[in-house]
N, C-alpha and C positions, 0 to 999 in steps of 0.2 A: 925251686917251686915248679911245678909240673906248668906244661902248657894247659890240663885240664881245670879247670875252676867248677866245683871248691876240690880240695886236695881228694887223691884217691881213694881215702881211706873212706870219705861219704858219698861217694859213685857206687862202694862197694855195700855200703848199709853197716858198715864197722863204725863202732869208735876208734878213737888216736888210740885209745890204752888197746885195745883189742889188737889194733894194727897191729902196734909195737910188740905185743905177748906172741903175734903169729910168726913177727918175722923176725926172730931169735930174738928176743928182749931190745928189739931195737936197730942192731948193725945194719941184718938187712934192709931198713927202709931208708939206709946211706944211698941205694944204688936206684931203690924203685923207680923213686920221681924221672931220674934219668933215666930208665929202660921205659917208660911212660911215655916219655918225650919222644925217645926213638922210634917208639912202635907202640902209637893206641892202639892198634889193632891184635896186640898179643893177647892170648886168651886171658881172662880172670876166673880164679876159683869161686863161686859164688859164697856170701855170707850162711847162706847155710841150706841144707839137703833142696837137690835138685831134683822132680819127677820128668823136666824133660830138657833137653838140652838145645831143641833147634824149635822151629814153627812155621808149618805151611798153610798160608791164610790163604784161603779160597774166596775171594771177592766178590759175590753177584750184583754185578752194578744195576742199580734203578728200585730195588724194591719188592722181592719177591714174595708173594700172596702167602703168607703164615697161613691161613684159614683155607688156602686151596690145596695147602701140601705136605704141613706138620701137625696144626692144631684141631683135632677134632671136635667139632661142636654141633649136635645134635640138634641146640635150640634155632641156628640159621638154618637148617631143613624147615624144623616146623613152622617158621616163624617167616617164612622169604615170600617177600614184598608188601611185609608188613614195615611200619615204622617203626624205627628204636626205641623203648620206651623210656630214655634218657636224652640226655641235652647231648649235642658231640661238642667236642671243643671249638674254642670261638674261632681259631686261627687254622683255617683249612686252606687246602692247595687247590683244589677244585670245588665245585654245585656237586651236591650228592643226594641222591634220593632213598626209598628205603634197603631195606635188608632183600642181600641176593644171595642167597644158599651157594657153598660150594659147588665150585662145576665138576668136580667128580667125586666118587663115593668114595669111603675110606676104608681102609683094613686094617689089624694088627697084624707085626710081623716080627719075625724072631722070638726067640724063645723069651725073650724080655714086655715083647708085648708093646712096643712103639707102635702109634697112628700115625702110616703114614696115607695117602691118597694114591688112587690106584694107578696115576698119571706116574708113577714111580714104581719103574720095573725092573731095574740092578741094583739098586739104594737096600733096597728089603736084605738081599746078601748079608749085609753089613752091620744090620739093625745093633746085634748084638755088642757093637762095637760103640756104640753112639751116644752121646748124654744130652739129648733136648734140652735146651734152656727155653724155657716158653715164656718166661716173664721178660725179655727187653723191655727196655722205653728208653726214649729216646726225648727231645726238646726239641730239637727243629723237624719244622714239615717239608724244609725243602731240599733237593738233595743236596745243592753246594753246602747247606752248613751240615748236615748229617754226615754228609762223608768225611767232612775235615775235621768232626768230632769225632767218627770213628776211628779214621786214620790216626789223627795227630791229636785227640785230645781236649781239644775246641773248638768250636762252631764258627767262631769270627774271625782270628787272630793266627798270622801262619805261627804256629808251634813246630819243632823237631816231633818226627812221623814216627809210631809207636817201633818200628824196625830201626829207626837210626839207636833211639833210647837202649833198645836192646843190645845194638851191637856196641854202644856207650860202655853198658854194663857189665856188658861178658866180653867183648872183644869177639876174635875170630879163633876157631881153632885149623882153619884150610888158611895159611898165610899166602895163596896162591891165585885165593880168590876172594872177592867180595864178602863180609860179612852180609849183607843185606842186599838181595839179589828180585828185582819184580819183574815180571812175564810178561811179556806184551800188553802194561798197562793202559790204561784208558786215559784221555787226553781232557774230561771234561769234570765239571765240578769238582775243582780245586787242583787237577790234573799234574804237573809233578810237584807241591806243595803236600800231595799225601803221599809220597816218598821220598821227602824234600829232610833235611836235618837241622834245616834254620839257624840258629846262633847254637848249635852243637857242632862240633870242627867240620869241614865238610868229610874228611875220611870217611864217617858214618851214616852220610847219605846214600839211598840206594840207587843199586846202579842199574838200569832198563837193558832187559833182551830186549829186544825188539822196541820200534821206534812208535813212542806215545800214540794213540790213535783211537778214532771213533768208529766204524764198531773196531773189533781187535785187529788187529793187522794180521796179518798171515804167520802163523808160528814155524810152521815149516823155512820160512825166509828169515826169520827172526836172527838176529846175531846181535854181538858185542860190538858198538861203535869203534872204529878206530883201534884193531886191537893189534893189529900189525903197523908195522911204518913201510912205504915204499921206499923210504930214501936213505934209511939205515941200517945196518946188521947191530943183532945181537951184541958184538964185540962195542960195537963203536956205539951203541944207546948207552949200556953198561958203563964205557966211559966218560959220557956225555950228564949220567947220573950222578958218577961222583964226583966229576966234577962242580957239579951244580950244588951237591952238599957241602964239598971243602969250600966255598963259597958264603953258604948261608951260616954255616958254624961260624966262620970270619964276622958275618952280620950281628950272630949272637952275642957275637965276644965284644962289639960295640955297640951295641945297640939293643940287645935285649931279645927275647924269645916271640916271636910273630905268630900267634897259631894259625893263623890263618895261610901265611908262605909253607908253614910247617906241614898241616894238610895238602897242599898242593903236591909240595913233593912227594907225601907219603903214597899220592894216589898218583903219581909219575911212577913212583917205585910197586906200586899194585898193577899198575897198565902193563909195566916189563915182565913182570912174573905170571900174568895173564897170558902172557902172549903161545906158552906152550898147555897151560891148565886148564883156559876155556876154552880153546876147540877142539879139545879131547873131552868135557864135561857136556859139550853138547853136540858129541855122534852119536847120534841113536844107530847106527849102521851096526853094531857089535849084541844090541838087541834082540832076543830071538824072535821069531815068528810069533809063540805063545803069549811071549810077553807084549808085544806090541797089539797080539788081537785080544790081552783081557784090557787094555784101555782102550780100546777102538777105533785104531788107527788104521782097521784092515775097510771101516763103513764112510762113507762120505761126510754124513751128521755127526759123527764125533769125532775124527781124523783131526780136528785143529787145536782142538781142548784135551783130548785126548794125547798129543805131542805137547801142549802143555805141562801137563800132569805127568809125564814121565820124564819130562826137564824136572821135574819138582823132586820127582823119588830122587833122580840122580845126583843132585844141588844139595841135597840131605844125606845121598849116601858120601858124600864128599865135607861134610860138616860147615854147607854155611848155613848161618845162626838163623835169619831169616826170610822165608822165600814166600814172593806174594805170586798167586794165579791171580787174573784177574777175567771174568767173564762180561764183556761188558755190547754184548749183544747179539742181535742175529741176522747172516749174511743174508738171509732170505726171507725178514719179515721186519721190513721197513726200517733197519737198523736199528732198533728202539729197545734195546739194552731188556730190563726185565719191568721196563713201565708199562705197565700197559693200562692206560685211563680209557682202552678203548679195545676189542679184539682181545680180551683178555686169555680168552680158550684158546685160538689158536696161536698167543705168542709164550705164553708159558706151557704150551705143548713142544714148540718148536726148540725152545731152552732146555727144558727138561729131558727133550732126548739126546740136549747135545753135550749135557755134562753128567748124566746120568750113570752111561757106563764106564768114562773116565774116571769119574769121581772112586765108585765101587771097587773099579780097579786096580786104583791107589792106594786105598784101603787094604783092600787085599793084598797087595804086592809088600807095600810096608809090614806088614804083618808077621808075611812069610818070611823076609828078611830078617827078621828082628829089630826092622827100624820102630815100630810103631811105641813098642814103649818107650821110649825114651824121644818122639817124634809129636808131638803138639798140634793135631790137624785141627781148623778151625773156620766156620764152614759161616759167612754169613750176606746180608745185602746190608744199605746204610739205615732203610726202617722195614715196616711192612705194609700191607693194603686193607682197606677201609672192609669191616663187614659189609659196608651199604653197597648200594650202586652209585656209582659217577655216572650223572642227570648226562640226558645228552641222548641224540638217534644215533642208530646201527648199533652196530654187535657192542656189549657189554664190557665195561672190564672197573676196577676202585682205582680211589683214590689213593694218595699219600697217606701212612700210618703207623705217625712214631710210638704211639703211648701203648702197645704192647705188641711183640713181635716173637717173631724164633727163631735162634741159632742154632747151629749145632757145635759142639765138641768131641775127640776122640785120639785116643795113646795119650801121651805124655804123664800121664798121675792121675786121669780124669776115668772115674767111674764109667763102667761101660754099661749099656743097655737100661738106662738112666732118665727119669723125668726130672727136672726141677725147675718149678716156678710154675706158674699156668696165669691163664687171662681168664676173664669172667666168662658167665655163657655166653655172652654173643663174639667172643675174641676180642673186646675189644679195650677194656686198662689189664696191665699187669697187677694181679691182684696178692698174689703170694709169691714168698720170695722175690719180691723186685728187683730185678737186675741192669741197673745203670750202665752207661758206656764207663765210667769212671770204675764200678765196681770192675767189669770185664777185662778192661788194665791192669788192673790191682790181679785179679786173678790169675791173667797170663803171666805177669812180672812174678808171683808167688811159687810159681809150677817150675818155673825156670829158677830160682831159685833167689830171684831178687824181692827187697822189700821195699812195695813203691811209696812209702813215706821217705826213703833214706835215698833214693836215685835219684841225685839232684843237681842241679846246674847253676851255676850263680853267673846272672846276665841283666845288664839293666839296674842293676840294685836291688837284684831282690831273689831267691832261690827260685826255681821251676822244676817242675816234676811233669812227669808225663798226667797223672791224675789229680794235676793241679793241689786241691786242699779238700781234697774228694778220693772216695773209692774205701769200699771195702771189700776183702775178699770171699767167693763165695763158698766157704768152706766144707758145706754140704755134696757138692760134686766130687771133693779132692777124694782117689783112693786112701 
C-alpha cells in the first residue's frame, strides 16, 4: 500500500481498471506503490490533455479596487454620491456611505479591447494576452477567511493550500527543487496555513524564499533557509542520509510505513540536492541588462517585485510546478498591503506602479521564451472594494467586497484578450457567468490537467478534495 491515501490510481482521477490497462495490464502497478513511497515528488502524467504544466499565482494582498482598475462602469460616474438603489449585504467590514465614481478614467487597450484605467501604464502591453474574469464572488468579507478560501479552499478550517494539491497531483518534474515554491510571502491572515499542506504529507508543502513578513521583506535578501550546513560536507551529509534511510526501511520492516517520518526524510533528501540547484536558480547576476530593465529592476518603485517576478520566470524555466508572488504592500505608504478604507488614490497609485511594469514584463519575457503557453499566470487579491464610500473624514477609499470582483488569467489554455462574467452596473453582484473560488480550483486543476472531483485525500474518515463537494469548471475561457 502506498504511503499516499487513497491509492494512486485516485490522486490521479483514474480508475483501478484504467490504472491497470496503462500500466501493461497490470505488471507494472507491482512496482508503482513502491516508487510512490520512495518519491512522491516524482512527476505524474496527468489523467488527461494538459494546457499548462506549471502556475505562477500573483497574490495582491488586501483587496484591490475591481471598479478602479478592471471593471468599467459608466453608471458610478453618473450616479457618484448618489445612494445605491439596492439594499448591500447585511454583513459588511465597515460604515459605508454612497456611490464614489472611479478615481480614474478608463480606456480600451489592445487589439482585444480590455477596460482597463488609466492608473495602468505597462499592463495595456499585454492586454492582448489576458482573460478578465469579472464575475468573482466570494463569501467572506473579511480577509483571514477570504484568503484561506482562496488559498486553501476554505474560509474556516486549515485545509492543504491549493500548490500543495498540485504538487500531490503532478508531483515535480526539477527533482532538485521544490515543487511548490512562495516569494517572500506575507505573514498575516492565515499566514503559512496558505502555503501550509495540512494532513497531505508534508513533502508537498511550500517552501518560503524569503522569511514570512509584513509588508514583503526585501527580495533582494530573500534566500532559502538553511540550505547549506556549516558543520558538514557534501560527502559526510550524503552519508549521514543513508544512513538514516537503512534505518527507517529497518522501522518499516517492524513496524509499518510512517508517512509522516517518510516526508521528513524526503525533504532531508530535497534540502541535499538543493544545496547546489537553489543558488544557481536564484542568481540573477547571469541576467542581462535588457532583461532586468523590462521588469524593473533598473527604477527604485519596482526593483523588489520586479526581482520577484524574475525569481518566478526562472522557477518556471526550471519546472517547479507551483510558484506564488505575493504582493502584500507598500514600503512607503503606511504598509497597508492594497486595503485602503482610507487614502484609497494615493495607495493604489503607489501599488500599481510598483507591480505594474514587473508584471508586464513577465508577461513578456514568458512569451518570448515560449514559456507562456504552457505557463498558467494568474493574477488576483482575496475579494474586491465596495462601489460606495467607506463613511468616515480625510481622503476616501471602500470598503471590503466579496460578492463580485476581478481576476485576471493568461498562457496555459486560457483564451487571450478575453471577457468572462461581468457584475451589474454599479460593479457590485456577479451577475453572468458567476465564478466561485471553488469554480476557480476546478478550473486551474482542469488546465493542468487534473479532475478536481477525482484529486482526493482520505483523512479523518472521509475523502477531501481541494473544492470540497463544489466547483465547476469554467469552460468558456479554455482555448
Amino acid at each position: 500500500m502506498s504511503i499516499l491515501t487513497p491509492s494512486p490510481h485516485a490522486r490521479l482521477g483514474l480508475s483501478r481498471r484504467a490504472l491497470l490497462q496503462q500500466l501493461c495490464l497490470g505488471f507494472g502497478g507491482l512496482a508503482f506503490n513502491a516508487s510512490m513511497a520512495a518519491n512522491p515528488l516524482q512527476p505524474h502524467v496527468p489523467p488527461f490533455r494538459a494546457r499548462a504544466k506549471r502556475v505562477i499565482f500573483l497574490f495582491m494582498h488586501g483587496g484591490p479596487s475591481h471598479i478602479d482598475l478592471f471593471d468599467y462602469k459608466p453608471r458610478l460616474f453618473a450616479d457618484h454620491d448618489k445612494p445605491l438603489p439596492f439594499k448591500e449585504r447585511s454583513v459588511q467590514f465597515a460604515s459605508r456611505g454612497n456611490i464614489m465614481r472611479p478615481l480614474w478614467d478608463f480606456r480600451q487597450v489592445g487589439a482585444s479591447g480590455l477596460w482597463m484605467s488609466k492608473l495602468w501604464q505597462h499592463l495595456p502591453r499585454v492586454a492582448d494576452e489576458l482573460c478578465m474574469v469579472h464575475s468573482m464572488c466570494e463569501t467572506n468579507v473579511s480577509h483571514g477567511g477570504a484568503c484561506m478560501h482562496l488559498h486553501c479552499g476554505h474560509e474556516a478550517f486549515v485545509r492543504p493550500s491549493m500548490g500543495s494539491w498540485i504538487s500531490y497531483g503532478l508531483g515535480s518534474e526539477n527533482q532538485n527543487l521544490p515543487a511548490f515554491i512562495t516569494i517572500c510571502p506575507t505573514s498575516l491572515h492565515g499566514g503559512v496555513n496558505n502555503y501550509g499542506s495540512s494532513f497531505l504529507p508534508a513533502v508537498h508543502q511550500g517552501v518560503p524564499l524569503g522569511t514570512p513578513g509584513y509588508p514583503n521583506t526585501s527580495a533582494k535578501d530573500a534566500k532559502f533557509n538553511y540550505i547549506a550546513s556549516p558543520n558538514s560536507n557534501p560527502v559526510q551529509q550524503r552519508l549521514q542520509l543513508d544512513l538514516l534511510r537503512r534505518l527507517h526501511e529497518k522501522d518499516i520492516a517492524t513496524a509499518g510505513m510512517d508517512p509522516n517520518l517518510e516526508a521528513r526524510i524526503q525533504s532531508f533528501e530535497l534540502a541535499f540536492r538543493m544545496q547546489t540547484a537553489a543558488p544557481e536558480a536564484t542568481d540573477l547576476r547571469e541576467e542581462t541588462p535588457a532583461t532586468r530593465a523590462l521588469y524593473g529592476m533598473d527604477e527604485p518603485e519596482t526593483q523588489n517585485f520586479g526581482h520577484m517576478c524574475l525569481l518566478a520566470r526562472r522557477f518556471a524555466e526550471r519546472d517547479v510546478r507551483f510558484i506564488q508572488v505575493s504582493h502584500a504592500g507598500s514600503l512607503k505608504f503606511n504598509n497597508e498591503q492594497w486595503d485602503q478604507h482610507s487614502h484609497l488614490e494615493k495607495g493604489h497609485s503607489i501599488n500599481v506602479k510598483q507591480i505594474d511594469k514587473p508584471i508586464s514584463g513577465l508577461i513578456q519575457d514568458l512569451k518570448a521564451r515560449g514559456l507562456l503557453e504552457d505557463t498558467l499566470v494568474v493574477w488576483s487579491g482575496e475579494f474586491g472594494r465596495t462601489p460606495t464610500v467607506q463613511s468616515g473624514e480625510g481622503p476616501k477609499g471602500r470598503d471590503h467586497h466579496p460578492d463580485g470582483f476581478t481576476l485576471w488569467m493568461a498562457g496555459g489554455g486560457i483564451k487571450p484578450g478575453f471577457r468572462y462574467g461581468a457584475t451589474d452596473e454599479f460593479g457590485y453582484h456577479a451577475v453572468e457567468d458567476r465564478c466561485t473560488i471553488h469554480d476557480l480550483h476546478a478550473t486551474i486543476l482542469h488546465l493542468l490537467g487534473l479532475d478536481h472531483t477525482r484529486l482526493t485525500y482520505a483523512h479523518a474518515g472521509r475523502d477531501y478534495r481541494l473544492t470540497d463537494v463544489f466547483g465547476n469548471v469554467a469552460h468558456k475561457i479554455l482555448v
